[in-house]
N, C-alpha and C positions, 0 to 999 in steps of 0.2 A: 204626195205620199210622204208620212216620214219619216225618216234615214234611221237606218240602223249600226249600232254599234259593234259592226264585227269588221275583221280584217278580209279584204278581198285578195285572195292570190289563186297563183296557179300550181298547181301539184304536179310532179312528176316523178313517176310510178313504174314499178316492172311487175309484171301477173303472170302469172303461167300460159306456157304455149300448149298446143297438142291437139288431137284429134280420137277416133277410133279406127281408122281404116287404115290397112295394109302400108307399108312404111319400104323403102328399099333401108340400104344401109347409108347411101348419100343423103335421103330424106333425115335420118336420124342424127346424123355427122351434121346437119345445117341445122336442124332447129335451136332456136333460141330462145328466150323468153320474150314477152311481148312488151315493146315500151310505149306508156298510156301518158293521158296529162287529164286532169280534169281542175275547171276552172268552177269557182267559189268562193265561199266565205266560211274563215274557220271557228267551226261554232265551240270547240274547244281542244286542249291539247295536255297530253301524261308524259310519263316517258315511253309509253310502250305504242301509244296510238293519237291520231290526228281524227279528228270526226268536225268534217266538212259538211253546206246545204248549200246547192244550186237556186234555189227560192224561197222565196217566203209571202208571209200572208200576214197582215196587221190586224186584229181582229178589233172588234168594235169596244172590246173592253180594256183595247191597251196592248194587251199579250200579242207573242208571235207565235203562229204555225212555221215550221219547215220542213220544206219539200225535197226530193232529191238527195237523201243523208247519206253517207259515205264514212265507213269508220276506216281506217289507213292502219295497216299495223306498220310501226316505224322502220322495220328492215327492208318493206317493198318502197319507200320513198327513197327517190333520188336526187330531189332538188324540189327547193318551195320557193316560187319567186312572186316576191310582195308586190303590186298592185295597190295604185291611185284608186280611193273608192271615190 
């Protein structure tokens, strides 16, 4: 197959916690946000956002499909660690 020209790393993220049901007050006093990582290639970058794809497709005319797309807004990133493609 072959190779493409993006960067491969790993993103690390914070998303929102929570639920719908019934909460005490120690429930409440522990939640936290949730800390994620998703691993990829960054298909491009602003200052405001990161947009990532987990896969891809080489199509028979040259071009790529991407699978998996993932837009980041920059204040839930925590850390981007770059990766050997």
């Amino acid at each position: 197959m072959q190779s493409i020209k993006f960067e491969k790393v790993i993103i690390y993220w914070q998303d929102i916690n929570g639920g719908d049901a019934w909460n005490t007050k120690a429930d409440a006093d522990n939640l936290t946000v949730a800390d994620c990582c998703t691993i990829g290639y960054i298909y491009s970058e602003t200052k405001s956002c990161i947009k990532t794809f987990a896969t891809y497709s080489i199509c028979a005319d040259g071009s790529i499909d991407y699978g998996d797309l993932v837009a980041f807004p920059r204040g839930c990133v925590t850390k981007i660690e770059r990766l050997d493609n």
